[in-house]
C-alpha positions, 0 to 999 in steps of 0.5 A: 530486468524489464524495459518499460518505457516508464523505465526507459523515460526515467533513464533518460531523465536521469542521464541528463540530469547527470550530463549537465551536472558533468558539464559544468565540471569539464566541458570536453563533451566525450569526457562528459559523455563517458562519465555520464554513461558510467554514472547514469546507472549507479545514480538510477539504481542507487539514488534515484529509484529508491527514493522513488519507492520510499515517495510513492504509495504503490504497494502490491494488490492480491486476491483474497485468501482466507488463509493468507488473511489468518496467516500474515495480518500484517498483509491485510492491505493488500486484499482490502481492493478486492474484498471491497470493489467486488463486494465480496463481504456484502450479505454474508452472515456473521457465521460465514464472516467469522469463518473468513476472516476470524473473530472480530477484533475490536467492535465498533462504538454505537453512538445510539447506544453509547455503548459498543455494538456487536453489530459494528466488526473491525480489523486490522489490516497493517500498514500500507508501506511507504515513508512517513506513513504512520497510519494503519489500515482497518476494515469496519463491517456493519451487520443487519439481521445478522448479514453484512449491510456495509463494508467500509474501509478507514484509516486510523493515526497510530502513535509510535513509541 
């Protein structure tokens, strides 16, 4: 386990927060303390961080690996940073994109045309852990002669069943 002083700041939250409960069970202070030290980290451990982690949005971030994209689709996320901060994508040409990152798996509607475009190249890239969260990640790309023009994250409502 690694102290952090984020660590460290929870912890103390936690112990006072169990302190004042205990006290209003008994008021001697060394019983309080005892029972407070004995439950702060059972509380921290099996309450309080995991209800932090089912809250909060935090997932890891990777660099992107073409391998790791084809093998777990369902990690995708995780290299959606990367691929867009450092434009990674930008002037590639559909050959090299589908190298990367495999066929397309759906194209995207062209409203001048009303039709689908091959221009417009969309992915799936799973769902961002974390309670409630019942929208999946995508990655749209859009082409101009034949290179990528943009890269645009988006998320779309799935509806579970």
């Amino acid at each position: 386990m690694i102290v952090t002083p984020l660590f460290v700041f929870f912890l103390v939250i936690v112990f006072v927060v169990v302190w004042l409960f205990i006290n209003t069970i008994d008021k001697r202070k060394w019983l309080t303390l005892i029972v407070s030290l004995a439950l702060t980290p059972i509380v921290y451990f099996y309450l309080f961080y995991p209800m932090l982690n089912i809250f909060s949005s935090y997932h890891h971030e990777k660099y992107f690996d073409a391998e790791a994209w084809e093998e777990k689709p369902a990690l995708r996320y995780e290299m959606a940073n990367q691929i867009i901060t450092d434009s990674l994508l930008i002037g590639k040409n559909k050959n090299n994109i589908e190298a990367l990152l495999g066929k397309p798996e759906w194209f995207g509607w062209d409203e001048s045309l009303k039709a689908y475009s091959k221009e417009k190249w969309h992915y799936n890239m799973g769902f961002v852990p974390g309670a409630f969260n019942a929208m999946q990640e995508c990655l749209e790309l859009q082409f101009k002669n034949n290179s990528v023009e943009s890269v645009r994250p988006y998320q779309l409502e799935k509806a579970f069943e």
